[in-house]
C-alpha positions, 0 to 999 in steps of 0.5 A: 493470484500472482507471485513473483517468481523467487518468492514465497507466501507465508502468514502471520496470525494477527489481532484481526486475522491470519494475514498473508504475506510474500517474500523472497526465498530460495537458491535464486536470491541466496549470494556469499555469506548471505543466503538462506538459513537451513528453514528457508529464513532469510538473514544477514539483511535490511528488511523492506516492506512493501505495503499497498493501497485500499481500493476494490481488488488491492492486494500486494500485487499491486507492488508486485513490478517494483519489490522483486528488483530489491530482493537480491539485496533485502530481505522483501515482505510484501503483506495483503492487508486484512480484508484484501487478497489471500488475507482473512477478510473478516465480515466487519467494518474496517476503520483507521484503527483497525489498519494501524493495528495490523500494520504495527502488529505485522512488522512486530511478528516479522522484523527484529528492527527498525524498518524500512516501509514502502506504502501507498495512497491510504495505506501511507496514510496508516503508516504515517499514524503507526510511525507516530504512534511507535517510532521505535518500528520504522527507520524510513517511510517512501509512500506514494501519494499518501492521502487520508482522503478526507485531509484538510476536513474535504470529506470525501464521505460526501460524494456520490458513490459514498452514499450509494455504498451506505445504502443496503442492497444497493452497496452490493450492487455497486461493489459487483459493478465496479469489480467486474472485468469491465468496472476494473479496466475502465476505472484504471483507464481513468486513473492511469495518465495514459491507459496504455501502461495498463496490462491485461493481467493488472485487471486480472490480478485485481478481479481476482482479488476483488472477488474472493469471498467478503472481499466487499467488506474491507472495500465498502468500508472505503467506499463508505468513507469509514476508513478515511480521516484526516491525514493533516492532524497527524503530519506534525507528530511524525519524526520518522524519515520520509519521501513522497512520490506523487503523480502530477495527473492524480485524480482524487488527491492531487499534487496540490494535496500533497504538498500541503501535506509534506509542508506541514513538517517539512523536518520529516518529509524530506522531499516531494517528488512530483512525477509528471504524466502519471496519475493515481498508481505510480507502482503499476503505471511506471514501476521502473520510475518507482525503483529508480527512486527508491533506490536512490532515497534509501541511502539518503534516509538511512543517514 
């Protein structure tokens, strides 16, 4: 697994499952008056955490080129969710509720206030639920092409490859195909506006992640659709702050969605940014972009 330099793994023991997170520690980060206590334990600052997307090979690597910019400034958590990378990936199937839990009880066991949370794709989606369900955890939501996949009842359960993961036996195979060397480059190569953004290591760090012991669970529950629902139900109930960044060449969900999304309350969603040439992976296809952004709507959501 990879980990930026200046940071650390810790865990938090969930509902679910012990779940592992990154964060910045050390001499590296430490600036007057704001350092580290004597246990390593950061304070004095805002905290921002960087949740990542559902998919074969997710981890917090995926935010792994944006968060280290922040972490001379913030106080940075960056968690792989339960099911995903150094996580417990427990032998069940995943459901919307199940990610909703792990979301709010992660920033319950390490944040003292309201948060800042950047989330993508699926992920976003469960934020957008959890802010719903407790406003009192969340200051302000940046998501990156947030989707419940099955929004504006679409239902992406129907497709081909959903069926395939229904079937036993068969679900296995596709999970092997598709989280091999080769299935991991040429899914990105069709995601990614221009395949030449992808690294080398971004296809390692997701193989690995792929293939740790009941890493297919988490992921065949998407691919089965048991983790998607309908993100249009709950947009109206949302009163936290929130961006959308989306990518104008995203497969699967694309801009059109998204604005659909963000006009269903508009009181929230205080902007809709469409990133032209990128595709379905803003954080690993232009992570410079994506910290310029934050950067900028921090301070526009906090007021």
């Amino acid at each position: 697994m990879f980990i930026p330099l200046g940071f650390v793994q810790r865990s938090v023991l969930t509902s679910l499952g012990k779940m592992a997170y990154y964060t910045n520690q050390g001499e590296l980060w430490a600036t007057d008056g704001v350092g580290d206590t004597p246990s390593g334990t950061l304070r004095e600052r805002e905290t921002l955490i960087f949740f990542h997307g559902i998919g074969g090979g997710a981890s917090a690597y995926a935010w792994s080129k944006v968060y280290p910019a922040f972490a001379a400034e913030y106080r940075v958590l960056a968690p792989d969710l339960i099911g995903w990378g150094r996580s417990d990936r427990p032998e069940q199937n995943y459901l919307p509720a199940d990610y909703i839990a792990m979301l709010i009880e992660f920033i319950e066991q390490t944040c003292q206030a309201p948060v800042t949370i950047i989330a993508s794709s699926l992920t976003g989606a469960f934020a957008i639920r959890a802010a719903v369900k407790r406003p009192d955890l969340f200051k302000s939501l940046i998501l990156t092409l947030p989707s419940g996949i099955k929004d504006f009842r679409q239902y992406y359960s129907n497709s081909f490859f959903a069926q395939i993961a229904s079937v036993p036996i068969l679900d296995r195979v596709l999970y092997a195909g598709q989280v091999s060397s080769f299935g991991i480059r040429d899914f990105f190569e069709r995601v990614f506006a221009q395949p030449n953004r992808l690294s080398p290591e971004i296809v390692e760090a997701f193989v690995q992640s792929a293939q740790q012991p009941n890493a297919e669970y988490a992921a065949l529950s998407f691919l089965q659709g048991n983790s998607s629902f309908d993100l249009s139900e709950y947009i109206p109930r949302l009163t936290t702050p929130t961006i959308f960044i989306w990518g104008s060449q995203a497969k699967f969900t694309g801009p059109d969605v998204g604005r659909r999304l963000a006009n269903l309350n508009p009181q929230a969603i205080q902007a809709f940014i469409e990133l032209e040439d990128v595709g379905l992976n803003p954080e690993l296809e232009v992570p410079e972009v994506i910290i310029g952004l934050i950067r900028k709507y921090l301070p526009v959501l906090a007021q």
